[in-house]
C-alpha positions, 0 to 999 in steps of 0.5 A: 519756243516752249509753251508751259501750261499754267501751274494749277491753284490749289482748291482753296485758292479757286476763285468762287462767284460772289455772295454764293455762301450767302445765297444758300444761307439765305435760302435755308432760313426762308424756308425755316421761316415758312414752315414756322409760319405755316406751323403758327397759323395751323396752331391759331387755326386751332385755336380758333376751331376750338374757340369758335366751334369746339368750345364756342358755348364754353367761351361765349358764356364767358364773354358774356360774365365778363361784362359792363354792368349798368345799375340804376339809381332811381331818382325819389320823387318830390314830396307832395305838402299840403298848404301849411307845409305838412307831407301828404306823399313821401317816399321810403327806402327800400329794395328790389330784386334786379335781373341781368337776361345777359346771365339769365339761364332759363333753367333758373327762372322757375326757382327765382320765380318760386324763391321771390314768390312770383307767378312764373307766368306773369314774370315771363310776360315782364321779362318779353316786355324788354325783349325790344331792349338790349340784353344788358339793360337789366330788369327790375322784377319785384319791388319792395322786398320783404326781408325774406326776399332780401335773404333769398336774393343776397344768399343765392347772389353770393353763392353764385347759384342765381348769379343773374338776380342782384339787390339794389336799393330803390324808393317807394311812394309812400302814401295817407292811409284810409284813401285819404286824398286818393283821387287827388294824389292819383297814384305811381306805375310802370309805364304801360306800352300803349302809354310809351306810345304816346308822344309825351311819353316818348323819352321814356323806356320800359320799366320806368315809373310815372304818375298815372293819375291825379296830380301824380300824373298831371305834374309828373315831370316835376315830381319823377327827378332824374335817375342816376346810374352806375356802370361797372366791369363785372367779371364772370361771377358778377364781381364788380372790378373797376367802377367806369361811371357813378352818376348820382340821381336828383330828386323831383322837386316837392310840391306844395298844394293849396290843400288844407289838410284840416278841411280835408279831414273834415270832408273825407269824414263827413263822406265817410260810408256814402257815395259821393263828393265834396269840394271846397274852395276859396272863392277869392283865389280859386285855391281848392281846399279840400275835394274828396270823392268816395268810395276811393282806392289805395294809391298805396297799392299802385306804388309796388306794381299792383297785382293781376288779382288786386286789379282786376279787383277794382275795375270790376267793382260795381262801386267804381272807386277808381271815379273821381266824382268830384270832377267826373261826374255829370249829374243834375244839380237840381235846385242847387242852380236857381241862384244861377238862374236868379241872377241871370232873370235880374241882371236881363231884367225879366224880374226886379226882386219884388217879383213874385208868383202864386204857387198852388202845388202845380204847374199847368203847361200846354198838356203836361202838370209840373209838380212843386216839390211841396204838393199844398203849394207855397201860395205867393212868393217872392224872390227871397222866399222862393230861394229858401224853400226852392219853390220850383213853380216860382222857377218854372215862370221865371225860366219860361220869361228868361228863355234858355239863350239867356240863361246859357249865356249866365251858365258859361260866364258861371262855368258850367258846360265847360272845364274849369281849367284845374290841374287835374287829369280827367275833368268833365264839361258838364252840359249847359244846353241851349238852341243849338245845342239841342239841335247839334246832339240831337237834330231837335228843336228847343221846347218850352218843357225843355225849359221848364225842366232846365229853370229848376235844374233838371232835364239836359243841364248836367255838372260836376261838384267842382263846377257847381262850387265854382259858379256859386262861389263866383256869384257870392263873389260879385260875379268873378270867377277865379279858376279852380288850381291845386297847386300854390304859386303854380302860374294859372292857364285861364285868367278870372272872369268878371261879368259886369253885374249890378251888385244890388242884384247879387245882395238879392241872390245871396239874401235868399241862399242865407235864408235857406240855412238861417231864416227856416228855409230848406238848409236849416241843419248846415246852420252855424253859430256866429257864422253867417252860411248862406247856400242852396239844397238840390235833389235831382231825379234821375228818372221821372216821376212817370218812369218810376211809377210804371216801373215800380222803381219807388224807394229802389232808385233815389234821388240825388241830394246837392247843396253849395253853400259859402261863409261869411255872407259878405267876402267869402271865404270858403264855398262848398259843393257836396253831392251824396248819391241817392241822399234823396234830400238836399239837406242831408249835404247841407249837414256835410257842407256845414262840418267842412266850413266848420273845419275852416273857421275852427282852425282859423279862430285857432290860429288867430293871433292873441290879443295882447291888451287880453289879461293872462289869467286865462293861460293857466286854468285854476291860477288868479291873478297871473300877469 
């Protein structure tokens, strides 16, 4: 049997493993892929050297011109009125200069400095003030520009030379010219960083503005509003491209004070060029009507971030403007207290008003001679006679009768030794001393010199002009107290206070204070035609007669001049406290007690309605029979 060998297929009929073509197709393509991706990540590699390190200053300043801008929109603050509805405080527009530290180069802020005309030191210190904050919070450095200003920062903006520098409009506190009402209003500024501190200050940044002092500051959080703001993409020359937020600012609420403008007018007048206070209020309500205190300061200056020289300035005048007197100062009234002590000798039964006492010029106690103010003496007195001529040996017997306990119980029901309760900032107590006062300041006993002094206002009783009006006010209004406030329709902290008082003793009191204006007594000048004023002078020393005269200090060092004073004599209507500093006689504040209630019922015969059954030939001087 013959075996053939099998016929050979042809080379293209040969059988092939599967998918081989495919296979090495496959394999070409990854590796294609690989070296693309390899050449991807060398060309990112790159890419990233350069921007991360080749040219990271390049790209980072680019990255930080091509931001989100956040400008403020500064809330106006309420507009402060007096009682008639009249503005007191207002605000202007105006505009500041606001710069960006994210653009900020430092090689710029000498010429912005120079331009703005800044002292460069005291602008560097700003800007470390925000070095706490982030970089994007932008920094108001100069307020209020003037049009060069407005020219410098719009022109150099526009052209990109000082692109970190951006006009904004904001407003500022406009306040009365002459330091009218200074103390009262108190004034605007930055918040300080020991003020941020503070916990009532803790939603506040650095930058912001706040009231400072005076009503400003006590209703700050009515007056300040809310700040808007206005977020934006800027590119990197500051071009704004897209608005993401505008929100707009809300205004503070105004407030209506219990100033009467025209009464103010008169104090600040009447003060004009002497050192002191004035206080005037309506006793019925406890509404201040007027309160000055001189010499004053310009608020105005505080409201465009004062200056390091016009600071420096006022602390360090000798005159202490920045002292509001009239709540501050802690002065002995003098004279101005014997109603008090009046009252309180009746209503304890120590006298009855047909007591009286012989009064030689002198006073002999133990080892020590306490003058009267009238060396020949006033001879037999009364209660009512010694009120009009202060006879201070009358209330030298009374006080010693009286005892300090008594009294002091009659002097904190009257105010004194504590705070009235006004809304204001910065109010001092006063001192109104007793037994145990003495022995917690001074680890001593009461003596009876001690008593001697306090009965006629002298020694350790100290008050300030607001509290002297309160407590005489209240006493003209049959023992009730209202608290002194600024504001109307504000709700009242304190509740009045009412003594139970026999209302024949009052009538006794005020009897003698309208003797001291209108039947000879030591006030006649405060008198007034067709108005019934009735008051009390005071001249307190500051050292006595002993000191002066070994130190040869007569004529150098003078005596304080008090007087607190009300009208009519029955219902009053207004009281009025003023104290001049070394006026030396307490008449001399009677004359400005005189023009302030003068001011109050001249402009209350103004106002007064007219009479309808009244002819009406009076309308047009000249014309007769007018109907």
């Amino acid at each position: 049997m013959t075996i053939f060998p099998s016929p050979r297929k042809p080379d293209h009929l040969t059988e092939r493993p599967l998918f081989a073509d495919d296979q090495k197709f496959a394999s070409s393509q990854i590796t294609f892929f690989h070296y693309l991706i390899v050449a991807v990540f060398f060309f990112l590699a790159s890419g990233y050297w350069n921007i991360q390190v080749t040219d990271s200053d390049y790209y980072q300043e680019l990255a930080h011109s091509n931001t989100v801008r956040s400008l403020p929109l500064p809330a106006a603050r309420g507009r402060i009125l007096d009682r008639d509805g009249r503005v007191i405080v207002d605000n202007l527009s105006s505009f500041s200069c606001l710069l960006s530290r994210e653009r900020l180069k430092d090689e710029h802020l000498p010429l912005i400095a120079e331009g703005l005309n800044l002292d460069l030191q005291e602008l560097k210190e700003r800007l470390n003030r925000f070095r706490r904050q982030a970089r994007y919070v932008p920094v108001i450095i100069k307020e209020n520009l003037t049009p060069a200003d407005v020219a410098f920062v719009e022109s150099n903006h526009h052209q990109e030379m000082f692109p970190e520098i951006e006009l904004i409009h904001s407003v500022r506190r406009v306040y009365p010219k002459e330091q009218f009402l200074a103390h009262v209003l108190g004034y605007v500024g930055e918040a300080s960083e020991a003020e941020l501190d503070r916990p009532e200050y803790a939603a506040f940044n650095p930058g912001d503005t706040i009231g400072k002092d005076g009503l400003e500051r006590y209703y700050n959080a009515t007056l300040m509003g809310k700040d808007g703001q206005r977020v934006s993409l800027v590119n990197n020359r500051g071009k704004e491209l897209q608005v993401m937020t505008n929100k707009d600012a809300e205004p503070g609420k105004p407030l209506t004070l219990t100033i009467d403008l025209d009464v103010q007018a008169a104090a600040e007048l009447s003060l004009e060029g002497k050192r002191g206070a004035v206080v005037a209020l309506d006793p019925r309500t406890g509404e201040v009507l007027a309160m000055v205190s001189r010499p004053a300061f310009d608020p105005n200056k505080f409201s465009t971030r004062i200056s390091n020289a016009d600071w420096k300035a006022i602390l360090e005048d000798p005159e202490t403007p920045m002292f509001n007197r009239a709540l501050q100062s802690r002065l002995a009234p003098g004279s101005a207290v014997k109603p008090l002590v009046a009252l309180a000798a009746l209503e304890e039964g120590v006298i009855t008003p047909d007591h009286s006492v012989n009064c030689p010029g002198h006073f002999f106690y133990v080892d020590h001679d306490f003058r009267c103010h009238l060396r020949s003496g006033h001879g037999r007195v009364g209660l009512r006679y010694a009120l009009a001529q202060s006879c201070d040996v009358f209330f030298y017997n009374v006080g010693l009768s009286l005892g300090i306990d008594r009294l002091a119980k009659w002097g904190e029901m009257a105010g004194l030794g504590r705070k009235t309760g006004i809304d204001l900032p910065g109010e001092s107590t006063g001192d109104m001393p007793s037994r145990a006062w003495k022995m917690q300041k001074m680890r001593q006993g009461w003596l009876h010199g001690d008593m001697i002094n306090v009965s006629i206002g002298q020694g350790y009783l100290t008050t300030t002009p607001l509290q002297l009006a309160h407590a005489i006010g209240g006493i003209a209004s049959g023992a009730v107290w209202n608290p002194p406030h600024m504001v109307r329709g504000e709700t009242l902290r304190e509740k009045p206070r009412v003594a139970k008082v026999n209302l024949e003793n009052i009538q006794q009191v005020v009897g003698g204070m309208f003797a001291v204006v209108n039947q000879g007594g030591t006030a006649t000048e405060a008198w007034l035609p067709g108005i019934e004023v009735c008051g009390k002078t005071g001249t307190s020393q500051l050292i006595s007669n002993e000191t002066m005269k070994r130190r040869n200090l007569a004529g150098i060092v003078k005596d304080n001049a008090w007087f607190a004073g009300f009208a009519p004599r029955s219902n009053p209507e207004i009281v009025v406290a003023a104290l001049i500093e070394g006026g030396e006689h307490g008449d001399r504040a009677g004359i400005i007690a005189r023009d302030v209630i003068k001011a109050h019922f001249d402009k209350k015969a103004r106002n007064k309605p007219a009479d309808p059954a009244a002819p009406l030939t009076a309308a047009v001087p000249g014309v007769k029979g007018q109907r």
